[in-house]
N, C-alpha and C positions, 0 to 999 in steps of 0.2 A: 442541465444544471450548470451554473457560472462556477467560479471558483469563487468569488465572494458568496453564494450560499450554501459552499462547504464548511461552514465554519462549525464546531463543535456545539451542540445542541447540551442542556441540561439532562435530556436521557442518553445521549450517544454516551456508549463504554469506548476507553482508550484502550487497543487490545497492541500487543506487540507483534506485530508480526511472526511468524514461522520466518528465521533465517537459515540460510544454509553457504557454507560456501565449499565451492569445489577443493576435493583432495589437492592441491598443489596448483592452485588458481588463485587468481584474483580477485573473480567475480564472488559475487555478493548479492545473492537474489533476497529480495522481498516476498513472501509467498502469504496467501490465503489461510488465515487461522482456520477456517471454517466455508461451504457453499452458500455464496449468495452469490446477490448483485453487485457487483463493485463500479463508481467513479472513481477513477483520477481525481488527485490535487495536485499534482507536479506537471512539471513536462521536461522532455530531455532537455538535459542540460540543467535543470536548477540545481542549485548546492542545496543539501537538507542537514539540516544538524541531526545528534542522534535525539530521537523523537520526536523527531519534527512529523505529522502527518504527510503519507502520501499519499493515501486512498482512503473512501470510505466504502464498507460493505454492510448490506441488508440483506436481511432474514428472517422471513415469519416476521413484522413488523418489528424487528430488533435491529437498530441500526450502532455500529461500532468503526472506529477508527484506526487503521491501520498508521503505526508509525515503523521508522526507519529505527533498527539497532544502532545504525552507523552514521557517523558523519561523511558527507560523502559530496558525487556530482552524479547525478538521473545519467544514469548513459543508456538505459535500455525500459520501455515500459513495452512489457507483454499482452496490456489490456486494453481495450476501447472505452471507453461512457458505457454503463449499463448494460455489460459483459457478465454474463452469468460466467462463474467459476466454481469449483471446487474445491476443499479444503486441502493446502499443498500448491497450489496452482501459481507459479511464478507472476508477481504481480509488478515486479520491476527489479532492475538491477541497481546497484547505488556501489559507485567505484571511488 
């Protein structure tokens, strides 16, 4: 799937991501609201604003939009295209 047909669908839900960040770090992971499928929409190195999309994940035909809490720059994606995950499941870092 390209990145121009990741674009935000009339059924896709905008979900926030799970964020976490490390006790006394800097990092800033994106994690899996929930197990599906997840694409990418970034790649390292882009800057995201806060809510800006960076993934999208599928489920039981429910598909929903991962956005960033943060303003940031992609320094780390944990996932491949069409990466099954688990709820929790670090889906990129944003610094």
């Amino acid at each position: 799937m390209s990145r121009e047909t990741l674009r935000e669908t009339p059924t896709a839900r905008r979900l926030p991501a799970h964020a976490s960040v490390g006790a006394g770090s800097t990092d800033r992971h994106v994690t899996a609201p929930f197990a599906g499928v997840v694409v990418p929409a970034v790649r390292v190195g882009d800057r995201v604003a806060a809510g800006q999309v960076v993934a999208t994940i599928e489920a039981i035909k429910m598909e929903a939009a991962i956005t960033s809490p943060w303003p940031g720059t992609v320094a780390r994606l944990d996932v491949s295209a069409y990466q099954p995950v688990e709820g929790g499941d670090v889906i990129a870092e944003v610094r």
